[in-house]
C-alpha positions as CSV (number, residue, x, y, z in Angstrom):
1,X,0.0,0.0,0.0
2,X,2.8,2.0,0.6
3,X,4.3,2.1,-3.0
4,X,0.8,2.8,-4.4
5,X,0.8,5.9,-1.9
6,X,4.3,7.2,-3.5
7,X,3.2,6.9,-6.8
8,X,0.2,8.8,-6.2
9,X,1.9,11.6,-4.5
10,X,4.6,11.8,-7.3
11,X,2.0,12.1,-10.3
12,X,0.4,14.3,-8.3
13,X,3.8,16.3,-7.7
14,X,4.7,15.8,-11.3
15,X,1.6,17.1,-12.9
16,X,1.7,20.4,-10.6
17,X,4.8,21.3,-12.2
18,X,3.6,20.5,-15.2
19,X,1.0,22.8,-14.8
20,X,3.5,25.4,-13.3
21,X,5.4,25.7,-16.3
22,X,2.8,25.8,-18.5
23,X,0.8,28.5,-16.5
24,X,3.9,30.2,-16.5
25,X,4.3,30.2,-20.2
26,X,0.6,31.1,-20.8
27,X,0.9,34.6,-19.0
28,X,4.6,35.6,-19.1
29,X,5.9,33.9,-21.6
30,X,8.6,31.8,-20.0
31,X,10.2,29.3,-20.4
32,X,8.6,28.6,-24.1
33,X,8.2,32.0,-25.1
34,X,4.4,31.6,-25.7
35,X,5.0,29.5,-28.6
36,X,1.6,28.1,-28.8
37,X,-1.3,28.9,-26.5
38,X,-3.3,26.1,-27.7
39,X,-0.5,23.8,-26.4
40,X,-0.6,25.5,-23.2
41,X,-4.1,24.9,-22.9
42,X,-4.4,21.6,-24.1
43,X,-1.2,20.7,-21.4
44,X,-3.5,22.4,-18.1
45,X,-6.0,20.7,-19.2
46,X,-4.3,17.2,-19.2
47,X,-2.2,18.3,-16.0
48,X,-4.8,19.0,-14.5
49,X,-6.9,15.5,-15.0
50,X,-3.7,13.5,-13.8
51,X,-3.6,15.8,-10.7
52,X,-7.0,15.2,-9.6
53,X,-7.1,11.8,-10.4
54,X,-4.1,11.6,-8.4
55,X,-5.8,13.2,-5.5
56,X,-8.3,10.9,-6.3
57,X,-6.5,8.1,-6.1
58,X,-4.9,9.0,-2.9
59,X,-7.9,9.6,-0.8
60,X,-8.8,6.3,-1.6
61,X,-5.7,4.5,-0.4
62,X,-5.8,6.3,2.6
């Protein structure tokens, strides 16, 4: 149970900065120099599925 717990806390870790960067890019500009704002989009938007069903996932383990 343990090692499902990690898991879940490093997808949900994983997709925050995911979702970090991304946000960063979509209203500064950096790190991708707003490239694309349909790709920054489309990335919060999967980010942000993987983090809650990560959350998800976690309460249920708990």
């Amino acid at each position: 149970m343990d090692l499902e717990k990690r898991l879940c806390l490093g997808s949900v870790i994983a997709s925050g900065l995911v979702i970090l960067i991304f946000l960063l890019d979509l209203i500064v500009g950096f790190p991708f120099q707003k490239v694309s704002i349909m790709i920054d989009i489309m990335f919060l938007l999967g980010a942000g599925l993987v983090l809650w069903q990560g959350i998800e996932s976690y309460r249920e383990f708990r």
